[in-house]
N, C-alpha and C positions, 0 to 999 in steps of 0.2 A: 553212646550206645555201642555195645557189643555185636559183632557178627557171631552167629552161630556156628557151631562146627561138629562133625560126625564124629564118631570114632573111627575110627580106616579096620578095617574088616580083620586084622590081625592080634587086635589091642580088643576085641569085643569079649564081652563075661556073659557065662548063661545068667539065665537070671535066678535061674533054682539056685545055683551055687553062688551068685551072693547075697540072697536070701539068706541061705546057709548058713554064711560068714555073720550075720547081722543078729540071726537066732546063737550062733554059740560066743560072740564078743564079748568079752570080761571088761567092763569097764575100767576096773580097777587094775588092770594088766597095761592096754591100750586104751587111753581114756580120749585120744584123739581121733583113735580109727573107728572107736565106738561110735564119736557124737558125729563123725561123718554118716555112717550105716545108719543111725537114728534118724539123720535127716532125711535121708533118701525113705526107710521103713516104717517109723517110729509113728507119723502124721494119722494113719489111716487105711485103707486100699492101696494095693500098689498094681498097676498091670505091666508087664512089657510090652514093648512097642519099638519099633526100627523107626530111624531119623530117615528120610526119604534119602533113597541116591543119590539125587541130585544134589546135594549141601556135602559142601566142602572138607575134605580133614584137613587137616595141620600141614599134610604133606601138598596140598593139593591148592591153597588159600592163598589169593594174592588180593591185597587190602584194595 
């Protein structure tokens, strides 16, 4: 099992603009950063949402 982790508040993306990214992706250009953005858009509905404060980033995390 995996701990979960935030992003740290300098690393965060709107989500309009990677929405963005995901509507103008050429797969045939970038076929990996495609079928990344597919996974996260590609499903269905997407909403944004904040990971609560409390949960750790990378910087912050001791196992």
């Amino acid at each position: 099992m995996s701990d979960a982790l935030r992003f740290p508040d300098f690393e965060t993306v709107a989500f309009a603009d990677l929405r963005r990214e995901y509507e103008r992706c050429d797969p045939t250009v970038q076929p990996e950063r495609c079928a990344r953005l597919t996974a996260l858009f590609g499903h269905g509905p997407v909403e944004p949402a904040a990971f609560p404060e409390s949960m750790p980033t990378i910087y912050d995390y001791e196992p």
